[in-house]
N, C-alpha and C positions, 0 to 999 in steps of 0.2 A: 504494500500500500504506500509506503514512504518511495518507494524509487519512481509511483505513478504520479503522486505531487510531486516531486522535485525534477521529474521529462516536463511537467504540467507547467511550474512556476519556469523552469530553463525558457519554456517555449512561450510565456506571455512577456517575460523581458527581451527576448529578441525580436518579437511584435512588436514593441513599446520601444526599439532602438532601430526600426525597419522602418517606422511610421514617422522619426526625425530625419532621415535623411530623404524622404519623400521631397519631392521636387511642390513649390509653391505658386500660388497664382497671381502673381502681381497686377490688376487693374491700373494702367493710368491714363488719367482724364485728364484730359487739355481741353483747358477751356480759354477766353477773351482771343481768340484766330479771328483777325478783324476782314481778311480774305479768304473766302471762297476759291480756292486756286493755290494749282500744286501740289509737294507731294509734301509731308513729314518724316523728318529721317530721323530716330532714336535711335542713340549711341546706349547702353547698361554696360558701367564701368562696376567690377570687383574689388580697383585695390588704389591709392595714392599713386603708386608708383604706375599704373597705366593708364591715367584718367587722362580724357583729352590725347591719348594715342592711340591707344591699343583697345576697342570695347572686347568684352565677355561674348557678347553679343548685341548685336542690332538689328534694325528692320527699316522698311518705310514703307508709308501710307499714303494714298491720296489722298487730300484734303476735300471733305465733301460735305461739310460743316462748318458751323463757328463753335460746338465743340464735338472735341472725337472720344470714344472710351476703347481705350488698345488693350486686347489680353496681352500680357505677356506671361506666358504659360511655362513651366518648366524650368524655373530657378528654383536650385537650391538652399537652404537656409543661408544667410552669411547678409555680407556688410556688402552695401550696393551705391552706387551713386549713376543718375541719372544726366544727360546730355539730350538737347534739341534742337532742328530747330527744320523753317518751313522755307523751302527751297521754293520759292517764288518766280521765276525764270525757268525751270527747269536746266538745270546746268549740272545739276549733281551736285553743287560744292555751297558752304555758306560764304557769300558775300562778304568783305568787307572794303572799307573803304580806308581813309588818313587813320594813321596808327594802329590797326590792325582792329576798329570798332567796326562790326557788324553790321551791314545794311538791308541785311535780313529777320524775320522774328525767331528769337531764341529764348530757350529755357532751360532750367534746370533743378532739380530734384529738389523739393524743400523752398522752391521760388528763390533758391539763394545769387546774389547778385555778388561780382567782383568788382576792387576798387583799381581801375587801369589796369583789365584784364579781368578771366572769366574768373569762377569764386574757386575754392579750394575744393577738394575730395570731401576732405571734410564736414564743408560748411553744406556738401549737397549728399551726405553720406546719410544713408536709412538702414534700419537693422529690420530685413525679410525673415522672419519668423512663423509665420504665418499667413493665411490669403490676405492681400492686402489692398484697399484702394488708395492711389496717391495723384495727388490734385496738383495741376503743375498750371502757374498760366503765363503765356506766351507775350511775350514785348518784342 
């Protein structure tokens, strides 16, 4: 009887340690997209040391709203930061103009803003633990 509870209890903590590393469902909403037009490109950065390089992963959307609600499906738990922005031209690339400011709308995770340049990992860093919705809005 003892060796059929302790198969029993082995096998609800490895349930209970198969269900954290289960992949999450990130929601995010962009909303104030002041044009109808083009496409959305989100960058989902993992670490400081890749932000603004290297994403995790990304994707892009056509713009077909003044707001959009994007699954992004299949991140695992951990420490994230978000990148955006709405390619208005169709060029693939984000615009900018005199000193490297932006003349496209951009966003980032946490609505966090940079002073002379974009903001830190940091300052746009979210901890994905669970399904989550994250509200971003576009300048």
């Amino acid at each position: 009887m003892k060796t059929k509870a302790m198969i029993l209890f082995a096998a609800l903590l490895l349930m209970g340690n198969a269900a954290r590393v289960q992949a999450q469902c990130l929601t995010l909403e962009v909303r104030d997209i002041d044009r109808v037009q083009g496409f959305l490109y989100v960058a989902v950065y993992s670490s400081s040391d890749s932000f603004l390089k290297k994403p995790f992963t990304g994707f892009r959307v056509e713009v077909k709203d003044k707001t959009l609600s994007l699954p992004c499906e299949g991140l695992p738990e951990g420490t994230y930061a978000i990148a955006l922005f709405q390619d208005l031209n169709g060029n693939g690339t984000l615009d900018s103009g005199c000193y490297g400011i932006p003349q496209e709308p951009t966003a980032f995770s946490n609505d966090a803003q940079g002073v002379m340049g974009p903001p830190s990992f940091e300052k746009c860093s979210f901890t994905l633990r669970s399904d989550t919705t994250l509200v971003v809005h576009l300048r």
